[in-house]
C-alpha positions as CSV (number, residue, x, y, z in Angstrom):
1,X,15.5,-34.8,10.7
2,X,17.2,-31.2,11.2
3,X,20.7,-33.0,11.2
4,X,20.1,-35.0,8.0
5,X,19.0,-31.4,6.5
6,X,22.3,-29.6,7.6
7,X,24.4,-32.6,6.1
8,X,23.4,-32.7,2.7
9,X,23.2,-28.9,2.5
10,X,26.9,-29.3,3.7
11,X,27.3,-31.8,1.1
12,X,26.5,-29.7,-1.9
13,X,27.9,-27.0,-0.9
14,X,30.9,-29.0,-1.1
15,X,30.2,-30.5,-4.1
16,X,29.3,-26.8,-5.7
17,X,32.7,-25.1,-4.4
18,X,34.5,-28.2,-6.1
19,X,33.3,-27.1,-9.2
20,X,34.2,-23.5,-10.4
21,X,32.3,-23.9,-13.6
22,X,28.9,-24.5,-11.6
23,X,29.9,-21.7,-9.4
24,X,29.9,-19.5,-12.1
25,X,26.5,-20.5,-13.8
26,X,24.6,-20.0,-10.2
27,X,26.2,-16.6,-9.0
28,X,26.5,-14.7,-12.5
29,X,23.7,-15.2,-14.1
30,X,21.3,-13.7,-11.3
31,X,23.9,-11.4,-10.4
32,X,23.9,-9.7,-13.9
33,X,19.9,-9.8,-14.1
34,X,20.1,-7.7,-10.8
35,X,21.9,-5.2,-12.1
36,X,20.2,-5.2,-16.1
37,X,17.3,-4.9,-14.3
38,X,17.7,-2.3,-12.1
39,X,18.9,0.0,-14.5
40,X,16.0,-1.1,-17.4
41,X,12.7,-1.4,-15.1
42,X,10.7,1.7,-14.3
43,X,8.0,1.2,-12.3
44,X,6.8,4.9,-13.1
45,X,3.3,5.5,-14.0
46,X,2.5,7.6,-17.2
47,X,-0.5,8.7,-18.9
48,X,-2.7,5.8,-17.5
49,X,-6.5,5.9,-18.9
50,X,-8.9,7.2,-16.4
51,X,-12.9,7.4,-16.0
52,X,-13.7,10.1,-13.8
53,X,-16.9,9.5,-11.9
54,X,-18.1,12.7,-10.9
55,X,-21.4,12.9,-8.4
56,X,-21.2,15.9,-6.5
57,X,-20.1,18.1,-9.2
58,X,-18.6,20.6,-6.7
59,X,-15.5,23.1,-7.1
60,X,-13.7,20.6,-4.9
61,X,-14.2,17.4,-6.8
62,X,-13.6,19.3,-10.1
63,X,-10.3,20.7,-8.6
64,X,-9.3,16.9,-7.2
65,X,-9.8,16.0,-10.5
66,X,-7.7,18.5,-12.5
67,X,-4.8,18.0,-9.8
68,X,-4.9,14.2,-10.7
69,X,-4.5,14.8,-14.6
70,X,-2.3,17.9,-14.4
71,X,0.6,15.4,-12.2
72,X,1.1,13.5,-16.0
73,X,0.5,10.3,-14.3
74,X,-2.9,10.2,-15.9
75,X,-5.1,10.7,-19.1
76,X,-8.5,11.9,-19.0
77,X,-10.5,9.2,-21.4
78,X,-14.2,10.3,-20.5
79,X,-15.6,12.4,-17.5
80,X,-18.8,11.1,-16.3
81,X,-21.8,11.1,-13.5
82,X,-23.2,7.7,-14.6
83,X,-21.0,4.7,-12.3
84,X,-22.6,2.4,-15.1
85,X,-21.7,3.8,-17.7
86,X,-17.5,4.1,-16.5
87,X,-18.4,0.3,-15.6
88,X,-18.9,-0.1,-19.0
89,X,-15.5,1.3,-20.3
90,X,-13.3,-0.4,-18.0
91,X,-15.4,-3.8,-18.9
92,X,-14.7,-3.1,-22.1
93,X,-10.4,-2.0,-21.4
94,X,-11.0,1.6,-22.8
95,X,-10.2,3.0,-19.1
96,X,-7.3,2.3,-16.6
């Protein structure tokens, strides 16, 4: 099965190095998206909505908080200690 495989991937091989035209539409194309791509697609997060659900209401969790937001990476949309309520907002798509 293997060797019937490996012959008629030798065959179009063949048959696509015959053709330079067909070369050329299989090897630029993706070529040029590689590099249009790589220079256009940020995969950087900015100012992302967030729903802070706060419980213990401590130094600490206020200070994780601020540490989060001050980075840029995130917006503060509501701060809350009600898990139903942030629920709520991201049901609704007014928090990342």
């Amino acid at each position: 099965m293997f060797e019937r495989i490996r012959h008629m991937l030798v065959k179009e091989f063949h048959q696509l190095f015959r053709d330079p035209q067909m070369l050329r539409f299989l090897i630029l194309p993706p070529l040029l998206q590689v590099l249009l791509f790589g220079y256009a697609v940020t995969t950087n997060v900015r100012n992302a909505p967030a729903v802070v659900v706060d419980l213990d209401r401590t130094f600490s969790s206020r200070e994780l908080a601020a540490r989060f937001f001050s980075s840029g990476h995130f917006r503060l949309v509501r701060e809350t200690t009600d898990i139903r309520e942030a629920e709520d907002l991201m049901n609704r798509g007014n928090a990342g």
